[in-house]
ROBAZA-460004 format. One line per 4 residues: number of its first residue (from 0); their letters; for each residue x, y, z of C-alpha. Coordinates in pm, 1 decimal, always signed. Layout:
<nodes>
NUM = A = X Y Z | ...
</nodes>
This chain:
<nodes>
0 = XXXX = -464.9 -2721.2 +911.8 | -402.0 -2527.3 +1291.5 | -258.6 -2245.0 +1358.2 | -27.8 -2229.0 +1693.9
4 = XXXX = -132.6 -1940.5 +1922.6 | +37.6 -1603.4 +1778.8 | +109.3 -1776.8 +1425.7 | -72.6 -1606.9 +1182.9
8 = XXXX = -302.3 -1740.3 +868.9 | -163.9 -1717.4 +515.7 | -475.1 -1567.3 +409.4 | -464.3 -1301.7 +611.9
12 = XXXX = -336.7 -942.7 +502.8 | +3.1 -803.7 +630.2 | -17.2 -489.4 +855.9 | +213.0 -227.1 +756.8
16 = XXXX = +395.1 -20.2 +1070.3 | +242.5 +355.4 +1028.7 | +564.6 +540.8 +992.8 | +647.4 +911.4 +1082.6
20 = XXXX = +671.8 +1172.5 +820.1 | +1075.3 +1174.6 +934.7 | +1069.1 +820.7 +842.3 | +901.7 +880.4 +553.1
24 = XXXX = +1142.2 +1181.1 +403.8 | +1436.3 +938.5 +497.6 | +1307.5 +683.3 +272.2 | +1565.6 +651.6 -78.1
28 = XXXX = +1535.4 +320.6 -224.7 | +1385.3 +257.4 -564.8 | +997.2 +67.5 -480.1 | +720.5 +106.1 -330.1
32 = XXXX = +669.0 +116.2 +28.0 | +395.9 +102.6 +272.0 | +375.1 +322.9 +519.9 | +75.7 +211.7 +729.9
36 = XXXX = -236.7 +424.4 +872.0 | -448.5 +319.3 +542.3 | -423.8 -37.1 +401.0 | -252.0 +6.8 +38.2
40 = XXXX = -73.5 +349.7 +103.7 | +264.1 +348.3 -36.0 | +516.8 +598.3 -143.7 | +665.0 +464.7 -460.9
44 = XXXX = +1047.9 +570.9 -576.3 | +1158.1 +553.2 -910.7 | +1563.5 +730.4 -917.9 | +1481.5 +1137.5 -796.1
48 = XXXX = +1063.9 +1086.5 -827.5 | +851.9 +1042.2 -517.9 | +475.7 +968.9 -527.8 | +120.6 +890.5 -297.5
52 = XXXX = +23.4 +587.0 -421.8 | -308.6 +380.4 -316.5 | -347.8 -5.2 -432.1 | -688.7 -150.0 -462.8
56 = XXXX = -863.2 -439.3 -531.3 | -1112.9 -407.6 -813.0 | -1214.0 -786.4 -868.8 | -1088.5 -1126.3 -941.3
60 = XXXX = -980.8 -1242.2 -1282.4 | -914.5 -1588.8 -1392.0 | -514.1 -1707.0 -1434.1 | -407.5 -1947.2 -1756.3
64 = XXXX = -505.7 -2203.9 -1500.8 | -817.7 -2139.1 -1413.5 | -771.9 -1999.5 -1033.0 | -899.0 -1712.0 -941.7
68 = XXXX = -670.3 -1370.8 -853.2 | -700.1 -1036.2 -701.3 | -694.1 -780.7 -989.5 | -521.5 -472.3 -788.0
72 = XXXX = -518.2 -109.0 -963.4 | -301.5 +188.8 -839.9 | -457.7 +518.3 -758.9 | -201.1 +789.2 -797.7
76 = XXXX = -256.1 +1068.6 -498.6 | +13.9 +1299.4 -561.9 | +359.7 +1359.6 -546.4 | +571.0 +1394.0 -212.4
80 = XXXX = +626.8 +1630.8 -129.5 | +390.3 +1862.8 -226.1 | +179.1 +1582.9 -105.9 | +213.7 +1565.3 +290.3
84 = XXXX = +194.3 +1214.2 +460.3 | -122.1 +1311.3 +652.5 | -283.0 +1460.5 +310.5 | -227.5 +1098.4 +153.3
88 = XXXX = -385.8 +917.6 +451.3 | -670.4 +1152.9 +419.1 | -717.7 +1122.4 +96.6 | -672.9 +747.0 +72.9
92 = XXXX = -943.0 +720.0 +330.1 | -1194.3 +903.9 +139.9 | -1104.4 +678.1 -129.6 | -1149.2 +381.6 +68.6
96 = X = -1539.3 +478.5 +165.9
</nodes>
């Protein structure tokens, strides 16, 4: 299967934009988002609570059909904002080694 110029794989990972800490203290929706600068770094909301988190991928398990999946864990970094953005790119880095 080809790929036109510019068109990207399905296999391949999305890049998230690396947002500005205004951008990120404007955030309000309930989720997670990713806020670029470290593959995995979101800020998840849940109602008034704001937190650093880091998603990994610890191995592959087997589905009821027999295919193989990324297992993912989150790593919780802090809370925002007592938590800066550049503290949680720092410390998802370290992580990341």
């Amino acid at each position: 299967m080809g790929y036109y110029v510019g068109q990207k794989s399905p296999l391949m990972p999305k890049k998230a934009k690396e947002l500005s800490a205004m951008s990120v203290a404007k955030l309000k929706e309930n989720g997670r988002h990713a806020v670029g600068g470290v593959d995995g770094l979101h800020l998840r909301i849940v109602n008034n609570s704001r937190a650093w988190v880091l998603r990994v991928v610890v191995g592959q398990r087997a589905n009821d059909y027999g295919e193989l999946k990324n297992h993912r864990r989150d790593i919780g970094l802090g809370s925002y904002p007592e938590v800066s953005l550049a503290e949680a790119r720092e410390k998802a880095r370290e992580l990341k080694k």
